[in-house]
FIMIRO-536098 format. One record per residue (C-alpha): residue number from 1; residue in one letter; chain; x negated, y negated, z. Coordinates in pm, 1 decimal. Last residue first. Layout:
[rec NUM; 'A'; 'A'; [X; Y; Z]]
...
***
This chain:
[rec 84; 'X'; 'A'; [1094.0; -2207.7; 5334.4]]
[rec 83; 'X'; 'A'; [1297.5; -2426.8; 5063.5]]
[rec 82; 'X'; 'A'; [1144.2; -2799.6; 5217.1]]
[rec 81; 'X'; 'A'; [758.3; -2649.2; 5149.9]]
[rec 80; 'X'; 'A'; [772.3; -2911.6; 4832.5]]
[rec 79; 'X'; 'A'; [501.9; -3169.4; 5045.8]]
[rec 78; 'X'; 'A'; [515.9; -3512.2; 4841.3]]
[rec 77; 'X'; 'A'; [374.9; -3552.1; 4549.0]]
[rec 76; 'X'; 'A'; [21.7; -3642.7; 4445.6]]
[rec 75; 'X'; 'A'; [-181.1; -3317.6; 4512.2]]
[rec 74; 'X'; 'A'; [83.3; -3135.6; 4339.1]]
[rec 73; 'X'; 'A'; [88.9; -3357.1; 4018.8]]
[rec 72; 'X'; 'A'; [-310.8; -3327.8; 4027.2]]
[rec 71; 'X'; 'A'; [-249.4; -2932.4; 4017.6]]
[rec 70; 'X'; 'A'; [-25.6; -2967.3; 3725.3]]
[rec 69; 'X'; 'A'; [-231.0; -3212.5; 3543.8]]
[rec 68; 'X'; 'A'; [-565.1; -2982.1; 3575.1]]
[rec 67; 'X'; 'A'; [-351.4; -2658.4; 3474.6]]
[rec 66; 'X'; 'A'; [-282.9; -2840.1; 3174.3]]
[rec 65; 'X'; 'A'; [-637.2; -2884.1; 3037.3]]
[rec 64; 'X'; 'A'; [-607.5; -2666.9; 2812.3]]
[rec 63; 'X'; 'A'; [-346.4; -2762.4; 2616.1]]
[rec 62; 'X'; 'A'; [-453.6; -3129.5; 2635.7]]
[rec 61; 'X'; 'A'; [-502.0; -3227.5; 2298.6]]
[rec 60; 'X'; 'A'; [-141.7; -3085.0; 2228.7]]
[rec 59; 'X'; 'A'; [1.9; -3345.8; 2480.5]]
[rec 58; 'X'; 'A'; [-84.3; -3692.2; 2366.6]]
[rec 57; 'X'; 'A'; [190.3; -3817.0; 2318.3]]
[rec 56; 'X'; 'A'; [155.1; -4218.4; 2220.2]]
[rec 55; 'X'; 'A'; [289.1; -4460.8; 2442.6]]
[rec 54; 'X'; 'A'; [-29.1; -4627.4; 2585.8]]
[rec 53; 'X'; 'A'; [-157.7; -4262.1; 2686.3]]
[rec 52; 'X'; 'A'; [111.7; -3990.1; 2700.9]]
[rec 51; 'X'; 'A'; [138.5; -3638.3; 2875.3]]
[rec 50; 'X'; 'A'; [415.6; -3479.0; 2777.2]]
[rec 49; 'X'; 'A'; [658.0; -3212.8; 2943.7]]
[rec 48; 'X'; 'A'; [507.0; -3058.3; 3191.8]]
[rec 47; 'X'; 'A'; [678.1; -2796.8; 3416.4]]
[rec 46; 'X'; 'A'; [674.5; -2795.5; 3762.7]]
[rec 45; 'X'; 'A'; [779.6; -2516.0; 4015.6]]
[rec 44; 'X'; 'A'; [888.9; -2434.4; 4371.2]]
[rec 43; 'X'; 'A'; [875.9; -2117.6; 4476.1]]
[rec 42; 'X'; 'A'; [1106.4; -1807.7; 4446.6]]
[rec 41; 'X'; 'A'; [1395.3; -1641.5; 4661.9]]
[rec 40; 'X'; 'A'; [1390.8; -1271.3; 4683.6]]
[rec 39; 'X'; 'A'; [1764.8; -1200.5; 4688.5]]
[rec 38; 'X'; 'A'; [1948.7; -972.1; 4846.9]]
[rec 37; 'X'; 'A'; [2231.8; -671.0; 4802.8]]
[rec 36; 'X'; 'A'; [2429.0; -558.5; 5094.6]]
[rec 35; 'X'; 'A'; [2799.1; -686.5; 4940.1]]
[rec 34; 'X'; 'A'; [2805.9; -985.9; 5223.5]]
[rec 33; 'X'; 'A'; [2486.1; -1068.1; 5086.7]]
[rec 32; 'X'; 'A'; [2153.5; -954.9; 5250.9]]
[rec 31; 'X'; 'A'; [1803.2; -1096.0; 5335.7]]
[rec 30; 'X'; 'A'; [1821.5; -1375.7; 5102.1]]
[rec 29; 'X'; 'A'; [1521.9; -1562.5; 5005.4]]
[rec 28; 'X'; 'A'; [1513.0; -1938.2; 5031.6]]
[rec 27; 'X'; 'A'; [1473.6; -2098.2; 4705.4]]
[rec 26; 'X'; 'A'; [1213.4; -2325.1; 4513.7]]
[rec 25; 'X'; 'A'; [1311.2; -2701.2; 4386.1]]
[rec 24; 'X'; 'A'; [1255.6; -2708.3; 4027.7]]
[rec 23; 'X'; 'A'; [1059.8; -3003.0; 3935.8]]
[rec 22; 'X'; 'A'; [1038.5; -3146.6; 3558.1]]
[rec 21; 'X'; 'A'; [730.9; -3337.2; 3416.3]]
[rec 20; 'X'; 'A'; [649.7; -3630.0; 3278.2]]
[rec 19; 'X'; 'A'; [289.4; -3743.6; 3275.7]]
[rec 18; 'X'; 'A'; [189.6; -4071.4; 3216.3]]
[rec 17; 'X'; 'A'; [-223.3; -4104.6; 3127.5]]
[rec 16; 'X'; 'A'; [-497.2; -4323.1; 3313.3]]
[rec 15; 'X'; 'A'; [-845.2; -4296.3; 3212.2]]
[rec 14; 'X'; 'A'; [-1124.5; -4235.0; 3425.7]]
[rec 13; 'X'; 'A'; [-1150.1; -3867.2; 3327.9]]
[rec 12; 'X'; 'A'; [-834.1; -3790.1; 3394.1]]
[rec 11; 'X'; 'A'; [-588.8; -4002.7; 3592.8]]
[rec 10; 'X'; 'A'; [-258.7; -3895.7; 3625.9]]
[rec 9; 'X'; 'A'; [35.7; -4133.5; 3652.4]]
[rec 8; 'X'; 'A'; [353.9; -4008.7; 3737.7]]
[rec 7; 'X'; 'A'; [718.6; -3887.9; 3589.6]]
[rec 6; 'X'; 'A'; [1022.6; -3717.5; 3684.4]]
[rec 5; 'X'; 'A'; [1275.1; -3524.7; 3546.7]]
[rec 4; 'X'; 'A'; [1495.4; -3320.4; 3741.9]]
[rec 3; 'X'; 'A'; [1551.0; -3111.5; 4086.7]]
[rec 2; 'X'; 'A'; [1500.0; -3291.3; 4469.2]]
[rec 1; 'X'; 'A'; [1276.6; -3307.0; 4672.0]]
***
């Protein structure tokens, strides 16, 4: 998959909210570079960047809950294992 914005619908609670978020594709780790230095790679990430409900943000009431919208964005996507 590929970097950028994106958006999806989470439920919580039995209600339905739209989440954007961005996706940043992870990286293959580097043994060694021509020079003998390398790199350690990293894994895929999201980041949230509102979570609205009929077109209002609703964001700050979920503050704590956003390990709950992350995971549920993970379940719903599509495998991110293409850096290994």
């Amino acid at each position: 998959m590929r970097s950028g914005e994106r958006s999806i619908t989470v439920a919580y609670k039995d209600v339905d909210f739209d989440v954007g978020y961005d996706y940043s594709p992870g990286e293959k780790m580097v043994k060694y570079y021509s020079d003998g230095h390398g790199y350690p790679g990293c894994d895929p990430s999201i980041e949230i960047n509102f979570i609205e409900y009929e077109g209002r943000d609703m964001s700050e009431y979920f503050a704590d809950e956003m390990g709950y919208f992350e995971l549920e964005i993970w379940e719903q996507t599509e495998p991110f294992d293409d850096y290994i």
